[in-house]
C-alpha positions as a Markdown table, in Angstrom:
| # | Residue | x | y | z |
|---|---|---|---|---|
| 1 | Unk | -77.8 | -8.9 | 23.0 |
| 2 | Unk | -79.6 | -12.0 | 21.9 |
| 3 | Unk | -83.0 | -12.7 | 23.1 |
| 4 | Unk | -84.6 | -16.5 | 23.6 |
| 5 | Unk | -83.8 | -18.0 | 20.4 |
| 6 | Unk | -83.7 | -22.0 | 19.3 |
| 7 | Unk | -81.3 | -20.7 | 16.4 |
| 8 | Unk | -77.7 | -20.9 | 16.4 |
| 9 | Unk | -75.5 | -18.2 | 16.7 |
| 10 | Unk | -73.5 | -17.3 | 14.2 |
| 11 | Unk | -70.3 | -18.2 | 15.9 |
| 12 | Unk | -71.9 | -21.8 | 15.4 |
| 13 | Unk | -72.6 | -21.8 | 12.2 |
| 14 | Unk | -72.7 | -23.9 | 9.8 |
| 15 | Unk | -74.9 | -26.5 | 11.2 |
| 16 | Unk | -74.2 | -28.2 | 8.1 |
| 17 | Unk | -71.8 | -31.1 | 7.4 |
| 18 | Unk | -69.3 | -29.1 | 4.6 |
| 19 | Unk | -71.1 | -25.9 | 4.5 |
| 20 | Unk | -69.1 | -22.7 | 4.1 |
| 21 | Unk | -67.7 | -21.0 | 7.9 |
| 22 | Unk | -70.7 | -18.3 | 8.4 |
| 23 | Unk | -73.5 | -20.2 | 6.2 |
| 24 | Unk | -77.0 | -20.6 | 7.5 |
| 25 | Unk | -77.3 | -23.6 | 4.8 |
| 26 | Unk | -79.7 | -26.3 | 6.9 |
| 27 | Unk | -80.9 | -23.8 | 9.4 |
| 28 | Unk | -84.6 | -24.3 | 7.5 |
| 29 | Unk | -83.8 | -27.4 | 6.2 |
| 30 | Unk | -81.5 | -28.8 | 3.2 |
| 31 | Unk | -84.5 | -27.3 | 0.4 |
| 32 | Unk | -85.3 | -24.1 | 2.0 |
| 33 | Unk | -85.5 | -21.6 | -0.2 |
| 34 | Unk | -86.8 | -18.6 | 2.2 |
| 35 | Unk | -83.8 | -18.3 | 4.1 |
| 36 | Unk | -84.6 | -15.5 | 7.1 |
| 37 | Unk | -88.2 | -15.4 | 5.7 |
| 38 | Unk | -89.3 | -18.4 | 7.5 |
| 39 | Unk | -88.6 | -16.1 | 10.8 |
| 40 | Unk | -92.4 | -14.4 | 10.2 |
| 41 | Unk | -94.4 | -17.5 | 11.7 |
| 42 | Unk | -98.1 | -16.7 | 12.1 |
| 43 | Unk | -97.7 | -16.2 | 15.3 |
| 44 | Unk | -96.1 | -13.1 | 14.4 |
| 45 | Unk | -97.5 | -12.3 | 11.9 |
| 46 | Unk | -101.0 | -11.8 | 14.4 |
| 47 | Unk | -98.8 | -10.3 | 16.7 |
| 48 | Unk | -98.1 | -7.9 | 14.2 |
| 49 | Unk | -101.1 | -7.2 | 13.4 |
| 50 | Unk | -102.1 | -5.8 | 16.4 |
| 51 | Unk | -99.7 | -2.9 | 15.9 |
| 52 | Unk | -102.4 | -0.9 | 13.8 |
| 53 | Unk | -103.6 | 1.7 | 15.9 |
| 54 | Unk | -104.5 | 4.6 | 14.2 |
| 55 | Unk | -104.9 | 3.4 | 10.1 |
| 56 | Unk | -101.7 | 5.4 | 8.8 |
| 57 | Unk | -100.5 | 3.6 | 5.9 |
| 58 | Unk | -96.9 | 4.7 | 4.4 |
| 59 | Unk | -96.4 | 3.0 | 0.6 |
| 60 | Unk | -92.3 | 2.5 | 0.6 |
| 61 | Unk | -92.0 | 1.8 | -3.6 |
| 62 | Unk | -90.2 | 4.8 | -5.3 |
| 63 | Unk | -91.7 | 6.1 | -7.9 |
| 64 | Unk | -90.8 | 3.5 | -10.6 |
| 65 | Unk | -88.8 | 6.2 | -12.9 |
| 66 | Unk | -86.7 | 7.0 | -9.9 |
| 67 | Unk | -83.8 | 7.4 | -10.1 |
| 68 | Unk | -83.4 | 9.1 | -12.8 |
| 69 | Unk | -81.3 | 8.3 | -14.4 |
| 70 | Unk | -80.8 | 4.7 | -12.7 |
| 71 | Unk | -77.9 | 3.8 | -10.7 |
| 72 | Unk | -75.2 | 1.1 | -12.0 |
| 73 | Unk | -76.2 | 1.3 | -15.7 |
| 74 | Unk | -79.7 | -0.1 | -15.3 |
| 75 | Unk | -82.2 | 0.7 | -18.1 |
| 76 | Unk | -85.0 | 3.4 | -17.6 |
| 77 | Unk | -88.1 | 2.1 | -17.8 |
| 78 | Unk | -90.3 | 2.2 | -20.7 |
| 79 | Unk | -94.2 | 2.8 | -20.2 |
| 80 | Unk | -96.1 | 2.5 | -23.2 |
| 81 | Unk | -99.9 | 3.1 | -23.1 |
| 82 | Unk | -102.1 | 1.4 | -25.9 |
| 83 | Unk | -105.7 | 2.1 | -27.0 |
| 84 | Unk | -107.8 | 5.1 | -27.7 |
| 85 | Unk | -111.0 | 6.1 | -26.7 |
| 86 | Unk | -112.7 | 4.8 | -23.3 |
| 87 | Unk | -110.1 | 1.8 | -22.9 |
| 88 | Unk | -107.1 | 1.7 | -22.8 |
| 89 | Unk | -103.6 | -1.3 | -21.8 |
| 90 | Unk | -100.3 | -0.5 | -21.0 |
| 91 | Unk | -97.1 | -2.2 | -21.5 |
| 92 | Unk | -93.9 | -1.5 | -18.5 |
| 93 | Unk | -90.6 | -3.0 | -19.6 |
| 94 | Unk | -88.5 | -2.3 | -16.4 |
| 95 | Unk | -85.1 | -3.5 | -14.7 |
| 96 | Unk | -86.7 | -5.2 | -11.2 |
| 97 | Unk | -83.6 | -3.3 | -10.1 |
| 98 | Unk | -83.5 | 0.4 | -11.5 |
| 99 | Unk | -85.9 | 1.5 | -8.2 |
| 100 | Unk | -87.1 | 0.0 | -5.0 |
| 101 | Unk | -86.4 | -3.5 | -5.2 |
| 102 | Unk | -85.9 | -6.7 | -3.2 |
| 103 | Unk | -82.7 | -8.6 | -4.3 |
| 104 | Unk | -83.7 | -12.1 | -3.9 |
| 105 | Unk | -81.3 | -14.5 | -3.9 |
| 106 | Unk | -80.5 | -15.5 | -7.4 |
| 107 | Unk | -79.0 | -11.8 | -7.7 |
| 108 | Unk | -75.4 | -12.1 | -5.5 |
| 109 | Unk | -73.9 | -15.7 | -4.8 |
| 110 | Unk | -70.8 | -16.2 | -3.2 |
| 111 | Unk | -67.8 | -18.6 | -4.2 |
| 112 | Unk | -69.5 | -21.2 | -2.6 |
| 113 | Unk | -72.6 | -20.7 | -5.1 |
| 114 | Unk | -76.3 | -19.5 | -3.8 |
| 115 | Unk | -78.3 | -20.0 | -0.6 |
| 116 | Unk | -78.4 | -23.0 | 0.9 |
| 117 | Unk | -76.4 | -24.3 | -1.5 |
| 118 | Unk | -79.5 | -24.5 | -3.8 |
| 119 | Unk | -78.9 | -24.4 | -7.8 |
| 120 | Unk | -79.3 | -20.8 | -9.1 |
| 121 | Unk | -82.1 | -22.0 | -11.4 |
| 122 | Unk | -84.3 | -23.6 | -8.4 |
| 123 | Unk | -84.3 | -20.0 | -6.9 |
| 124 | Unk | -86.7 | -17.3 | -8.1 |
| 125 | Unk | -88.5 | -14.6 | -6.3 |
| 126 | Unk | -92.2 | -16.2 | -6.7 |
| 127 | Unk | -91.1 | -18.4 | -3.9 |
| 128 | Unk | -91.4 | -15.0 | -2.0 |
| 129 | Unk | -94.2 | -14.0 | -3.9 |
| 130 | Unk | -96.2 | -17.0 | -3.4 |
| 131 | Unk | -95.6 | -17.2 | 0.8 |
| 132 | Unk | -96.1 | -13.3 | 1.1 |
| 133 | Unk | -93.7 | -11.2 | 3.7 |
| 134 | Unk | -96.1 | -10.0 | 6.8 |
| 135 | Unk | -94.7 | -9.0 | 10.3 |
| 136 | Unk | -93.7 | -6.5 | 12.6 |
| 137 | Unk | -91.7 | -3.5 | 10.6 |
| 138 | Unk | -89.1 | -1.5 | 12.7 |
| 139 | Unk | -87.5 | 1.5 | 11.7 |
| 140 | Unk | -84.2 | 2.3 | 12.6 |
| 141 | Unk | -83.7 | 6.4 | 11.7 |
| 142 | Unk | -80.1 | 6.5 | 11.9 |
| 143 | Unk | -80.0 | 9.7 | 9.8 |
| 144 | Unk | -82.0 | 11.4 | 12.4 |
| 145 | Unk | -79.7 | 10.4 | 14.8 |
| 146 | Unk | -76.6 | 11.1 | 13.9 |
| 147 | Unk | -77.8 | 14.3 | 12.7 |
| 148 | Unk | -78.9 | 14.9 | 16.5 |
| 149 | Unk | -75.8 | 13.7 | 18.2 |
| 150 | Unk | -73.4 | 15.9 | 15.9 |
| 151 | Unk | -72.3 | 13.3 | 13.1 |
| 152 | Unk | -74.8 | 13.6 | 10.2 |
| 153 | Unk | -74.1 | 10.8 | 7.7 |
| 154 | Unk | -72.7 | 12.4 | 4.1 |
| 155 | Unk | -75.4 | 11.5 | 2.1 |
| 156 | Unk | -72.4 | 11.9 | -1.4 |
| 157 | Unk | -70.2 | 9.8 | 0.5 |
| 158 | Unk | -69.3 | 6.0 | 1.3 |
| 159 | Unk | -70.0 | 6.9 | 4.6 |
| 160 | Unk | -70.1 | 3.9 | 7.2 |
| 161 | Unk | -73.1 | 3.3 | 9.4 |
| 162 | Unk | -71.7 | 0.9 | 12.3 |
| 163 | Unk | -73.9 | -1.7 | 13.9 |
| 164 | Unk | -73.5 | 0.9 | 17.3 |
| 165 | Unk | -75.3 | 3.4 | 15.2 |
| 166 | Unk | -78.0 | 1.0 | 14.6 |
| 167 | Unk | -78.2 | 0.1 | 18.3 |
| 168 | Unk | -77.5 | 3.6 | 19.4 |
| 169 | Unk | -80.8 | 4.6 | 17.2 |
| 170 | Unk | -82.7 | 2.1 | 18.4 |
| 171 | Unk | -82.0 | 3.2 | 21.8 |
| 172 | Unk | -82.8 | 6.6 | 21.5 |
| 173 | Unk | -86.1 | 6.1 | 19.9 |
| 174 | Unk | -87.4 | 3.2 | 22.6 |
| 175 | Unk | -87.4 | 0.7 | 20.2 |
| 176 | Unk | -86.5 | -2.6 | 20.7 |
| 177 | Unk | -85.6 | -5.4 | 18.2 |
| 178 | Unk | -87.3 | -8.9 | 18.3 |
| 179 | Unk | -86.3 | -12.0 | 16.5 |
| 180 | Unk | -88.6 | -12.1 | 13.0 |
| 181 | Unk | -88.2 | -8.3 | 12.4 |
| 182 | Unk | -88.2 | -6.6 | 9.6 |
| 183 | Unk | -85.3 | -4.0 | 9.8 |
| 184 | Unk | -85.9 | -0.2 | 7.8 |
| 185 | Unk | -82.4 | 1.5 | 7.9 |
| 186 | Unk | -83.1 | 5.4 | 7.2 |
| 187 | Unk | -79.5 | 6.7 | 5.9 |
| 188 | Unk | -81.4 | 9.9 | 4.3 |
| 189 | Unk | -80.0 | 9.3 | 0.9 |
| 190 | Unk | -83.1 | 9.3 | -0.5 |
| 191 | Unk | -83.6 | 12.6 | 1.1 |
| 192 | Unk | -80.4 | 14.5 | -0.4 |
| 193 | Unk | -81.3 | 12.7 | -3.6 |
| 194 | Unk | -84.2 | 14.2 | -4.2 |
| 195 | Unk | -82.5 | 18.0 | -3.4 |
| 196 | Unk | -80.8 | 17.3 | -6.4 |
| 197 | Unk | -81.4 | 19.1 | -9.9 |
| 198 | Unk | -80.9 | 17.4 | -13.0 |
| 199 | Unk | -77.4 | 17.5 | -13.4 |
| 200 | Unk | -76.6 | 16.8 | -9.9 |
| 201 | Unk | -78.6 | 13.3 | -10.2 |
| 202 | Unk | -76.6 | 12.4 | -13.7 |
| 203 | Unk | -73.5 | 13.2 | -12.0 |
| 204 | Unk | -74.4 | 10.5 | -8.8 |
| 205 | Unk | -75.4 | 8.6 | -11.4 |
| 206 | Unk | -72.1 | 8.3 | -13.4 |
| 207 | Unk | -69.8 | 8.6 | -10.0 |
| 208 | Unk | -72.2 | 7.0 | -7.3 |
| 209 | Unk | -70.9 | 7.1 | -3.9 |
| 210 | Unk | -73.1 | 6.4 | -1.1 |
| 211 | Unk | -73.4 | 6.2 | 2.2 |
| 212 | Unk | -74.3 | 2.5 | 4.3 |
| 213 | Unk | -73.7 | -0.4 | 6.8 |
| 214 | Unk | -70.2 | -1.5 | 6.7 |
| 215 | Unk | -69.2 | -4.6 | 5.3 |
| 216 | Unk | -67.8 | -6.9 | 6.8 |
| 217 | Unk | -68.0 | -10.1 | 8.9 |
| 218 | Unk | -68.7 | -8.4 | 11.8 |
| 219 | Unk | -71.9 | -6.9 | 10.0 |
| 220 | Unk | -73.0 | -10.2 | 9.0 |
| 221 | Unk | -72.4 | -11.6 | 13.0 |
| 222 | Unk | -75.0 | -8.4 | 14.0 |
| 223 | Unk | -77.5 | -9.3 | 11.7 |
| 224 | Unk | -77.7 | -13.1 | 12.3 |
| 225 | Unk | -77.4 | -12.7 | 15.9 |
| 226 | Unk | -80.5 | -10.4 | 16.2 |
| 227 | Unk | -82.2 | -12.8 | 13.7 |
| 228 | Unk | -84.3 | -10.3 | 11.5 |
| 229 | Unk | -86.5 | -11.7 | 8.8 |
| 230 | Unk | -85.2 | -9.0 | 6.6 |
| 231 | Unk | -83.2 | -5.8 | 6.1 |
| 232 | Unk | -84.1 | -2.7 | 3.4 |
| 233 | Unk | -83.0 | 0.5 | 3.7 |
| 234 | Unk | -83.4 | 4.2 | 1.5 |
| 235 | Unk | -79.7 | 4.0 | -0.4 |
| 236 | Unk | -78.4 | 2.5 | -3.2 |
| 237 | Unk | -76.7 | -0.9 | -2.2 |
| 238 | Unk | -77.9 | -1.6 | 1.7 |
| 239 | Unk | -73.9 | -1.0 | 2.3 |
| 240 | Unk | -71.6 | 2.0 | 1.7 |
| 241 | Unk | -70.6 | 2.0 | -2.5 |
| 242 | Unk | -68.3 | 2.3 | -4.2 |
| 243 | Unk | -67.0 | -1.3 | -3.1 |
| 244 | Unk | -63.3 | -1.2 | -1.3 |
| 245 | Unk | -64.1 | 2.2 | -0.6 |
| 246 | Unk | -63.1 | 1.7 | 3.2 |
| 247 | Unk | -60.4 | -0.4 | 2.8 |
| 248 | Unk | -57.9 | 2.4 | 1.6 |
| 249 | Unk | -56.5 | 2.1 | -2.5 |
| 250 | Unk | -57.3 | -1.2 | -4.4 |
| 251 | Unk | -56.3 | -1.8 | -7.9 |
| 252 | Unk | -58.7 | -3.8 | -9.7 |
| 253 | Unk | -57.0 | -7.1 | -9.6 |
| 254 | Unk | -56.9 | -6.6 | -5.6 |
| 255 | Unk | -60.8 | -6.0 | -5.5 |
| 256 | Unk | -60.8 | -9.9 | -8.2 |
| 257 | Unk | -58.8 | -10.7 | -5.6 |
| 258 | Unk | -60.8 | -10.2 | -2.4 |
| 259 | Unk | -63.9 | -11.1 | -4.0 |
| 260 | Unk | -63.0 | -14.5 | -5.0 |
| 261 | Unk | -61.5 | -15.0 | -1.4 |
| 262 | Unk | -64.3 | -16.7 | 0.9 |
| 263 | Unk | -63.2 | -15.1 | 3.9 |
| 264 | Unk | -62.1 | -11.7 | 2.6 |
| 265 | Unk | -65.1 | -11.4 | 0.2 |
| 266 | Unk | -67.6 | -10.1 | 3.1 |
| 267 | Unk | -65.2 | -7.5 | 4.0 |
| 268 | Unk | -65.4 | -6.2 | 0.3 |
| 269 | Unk | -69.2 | -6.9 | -0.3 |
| 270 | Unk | -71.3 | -8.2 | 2.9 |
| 271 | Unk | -74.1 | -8.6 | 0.1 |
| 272 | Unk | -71.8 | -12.3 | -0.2 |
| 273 | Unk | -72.4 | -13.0 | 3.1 |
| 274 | Unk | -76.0 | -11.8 | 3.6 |
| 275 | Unk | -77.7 | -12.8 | 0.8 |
| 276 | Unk | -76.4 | -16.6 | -0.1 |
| 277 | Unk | -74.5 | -17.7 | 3.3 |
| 278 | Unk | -77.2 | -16.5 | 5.7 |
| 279 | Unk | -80.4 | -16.1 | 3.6 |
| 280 | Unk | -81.1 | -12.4 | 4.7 |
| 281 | Unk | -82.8 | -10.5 | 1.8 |
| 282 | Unk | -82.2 | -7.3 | 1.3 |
| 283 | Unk | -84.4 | -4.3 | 0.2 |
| 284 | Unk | -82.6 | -0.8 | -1.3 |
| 285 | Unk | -83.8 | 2.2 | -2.3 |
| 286 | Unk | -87.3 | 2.3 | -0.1 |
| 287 | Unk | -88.7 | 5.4 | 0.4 |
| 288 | Unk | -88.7 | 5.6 | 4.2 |
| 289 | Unk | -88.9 | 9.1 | 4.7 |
| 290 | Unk | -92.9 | 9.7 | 5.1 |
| 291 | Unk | -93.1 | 6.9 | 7.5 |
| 292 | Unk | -90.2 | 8.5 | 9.6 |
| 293 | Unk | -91.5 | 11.7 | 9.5 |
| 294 | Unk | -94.8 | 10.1 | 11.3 |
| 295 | Unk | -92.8 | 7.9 | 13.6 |
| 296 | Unk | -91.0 | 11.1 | 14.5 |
| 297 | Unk | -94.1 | 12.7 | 15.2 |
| 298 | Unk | -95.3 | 10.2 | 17.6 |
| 299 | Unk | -92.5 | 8.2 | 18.5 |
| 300 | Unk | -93.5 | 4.7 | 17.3 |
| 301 | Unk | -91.3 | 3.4 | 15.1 |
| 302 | Unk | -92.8 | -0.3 | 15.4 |
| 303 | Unk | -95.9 | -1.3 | 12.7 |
| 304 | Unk | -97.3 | -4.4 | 10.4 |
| 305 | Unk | -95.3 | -4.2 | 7.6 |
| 306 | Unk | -96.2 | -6.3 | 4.6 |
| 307 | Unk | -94.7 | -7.2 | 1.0 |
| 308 | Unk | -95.8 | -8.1 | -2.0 |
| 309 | Unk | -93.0 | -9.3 | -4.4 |
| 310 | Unk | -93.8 | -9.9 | -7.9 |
| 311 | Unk | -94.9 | -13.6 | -8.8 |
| 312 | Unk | -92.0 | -14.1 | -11.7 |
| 313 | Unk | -90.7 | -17.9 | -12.2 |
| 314 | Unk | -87.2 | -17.9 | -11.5 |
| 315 | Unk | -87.0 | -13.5 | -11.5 |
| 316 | Unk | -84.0 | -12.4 | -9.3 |
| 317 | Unk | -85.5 | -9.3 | -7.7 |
| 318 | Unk | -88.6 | -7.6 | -7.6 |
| 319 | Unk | -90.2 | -4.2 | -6.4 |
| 320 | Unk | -91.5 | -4.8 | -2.7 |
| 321 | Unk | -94.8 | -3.5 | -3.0 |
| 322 | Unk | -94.1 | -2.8 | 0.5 |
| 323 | Unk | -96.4 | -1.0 | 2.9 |
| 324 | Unk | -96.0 | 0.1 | 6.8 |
| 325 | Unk | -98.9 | 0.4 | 8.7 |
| 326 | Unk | -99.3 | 2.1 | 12.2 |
């Protein structure tokens, strides 16, 4: 259900004269360039803060060489150390996508272009950067519940997570969802990942099929009707991959096809509609499963959550730097 909200729903979107059928393009203004971000006011952010009770801190960045070796093609990282002696520099050359990342949203458009209907180039991440992402942190442990009821998700699999699971996990665990939250979506990918030898991670690597929220329209409605600030979760693409995959056999021009369709593109690849129509970012491949273990332990699965994105003119994604704190 929707709480007390002054936004629109998304059945009433756009609010914008000529803006695409599902676009939050205006919501925040005609320059905005935060999209869902602008949801952590101060006010929540001090509410937020209030959550810290005991001084557990949880880092969610992967270790930057993970995986290994990275998904989709991405270049490993190169780390270079310089100097001998009692000083030393180092030099990283990295893909801001080849481990935990935020896609910001230069990295998916749709047909219609990028959020807000902004120019690629006026996007960037250090707009993220250079506000900061505070607020209250919720995670939703959908592995550990569908484990418990019977149905654990297939972690080498493009397994669907519904938006029931998501409310049937919040549920369970007491939690309840506010407008301005930061959403963490456990699918324990990360989990069965790092089970994996060698050659089992080169094979996921070169065949990647992964379990996730199912795209769709449908998906998109959920998530703008509960207004989160954000979503990240521990798998590879937020959604279930390969693309298509739960839409029965589709040649390659079928997928061209769909993905160039406005209204069939979501249904394909909700990144189209969550990233530039509705200005939710998205976070993949977070290691969430310390901080689930502790909210496990002692059933809070609310905390301050902050973010530090990388302050790169114009970059397209960036680690989070992300911490939960309980």
């Amino acid at each position: 259900m929707r709480g007390v909200t002054t936004l629109p729903s998304f059945d009433e979107l756009p609010i914008r004269r000529g803006a695409p059928k599902g676009a939050a393009w205006g919501v925040w203004g005609d320059d905005d360039v935060f999209g869902c971000l602008n949801l952590l006011t101060p006010e929540r952010v001090v509410a937020a803060a209030g959550l810290v009770r005991k001084g557990a801190v949880f880092a969610l960045n992967l270790d930057q060489h993970l995986p290994d070796p990275p998904l989709f093609g991405r270049a490993a990282p190169e780390h270079t150390v310089l100097g001998e002696g009692a000083g030393h520099d180092d030099l990283l050359s990295f893909n801001t996508q080849s481990s935990s990342q935020w896609d910001g949203f230069r990295h998916v458009g749709s047909v219609h272009g990028f959020y807000n209907g902004i120019a690629d180039e006026e996007h960037g991440i250090h707009h993220w950067a250079r506000r900061g992402i505070a607020g209250r942190g919720v995670l939703a442990d959908v592995a550990r519940w569908r484990e418990s009821v019977g149905r654990p998700v297939a972690p080498d699999a493009p397994d669907p997570i519904e938006c029931d699971d998501i409310e049937a996990t919040l549920e369970a665990q007491g939690t309840a969802l506010q407008e301005g939250d930061v959403l963490l979506l456990r699918t324990g990918w990360l989990s069965w990942y790092r089970s994996l030898d060698a050659r089992g991670r080169a094979d996921t690597a070169s065949s990647l099929k992964a379990p996730g929220i199912r795209p769709g329209v449908a998906t998109a409605k959920w998530m703008w009707d509960r207004h989160v600030a954000a979503l990240a979760a521990d798998n590879p693409a937020v959604e279930v991959w390969p693309l298509g995959s739960l839409l029965g056999d589709l040649d390659p021009e079928q997928r061209r096809a769909m993905r160039n369709d406005p209204d069939a593109a979501p249904e394909i690849f909700v990144h189209t509609a969550l990233l530039p129509l509705l200005g939710l970012p998205l976070g993949e491949l977070w290691d969430l499963d310390p901080l689930a273990d502790d909210c496990a332990a002692d059933g809070t699965y609310e905390f301050l959550f902050t973010s530090a994105p990388l302050n790169v003119r114009g970059g397209v994604a960036s680690p989070p730097n992300a911490l939960a704190i309980k």
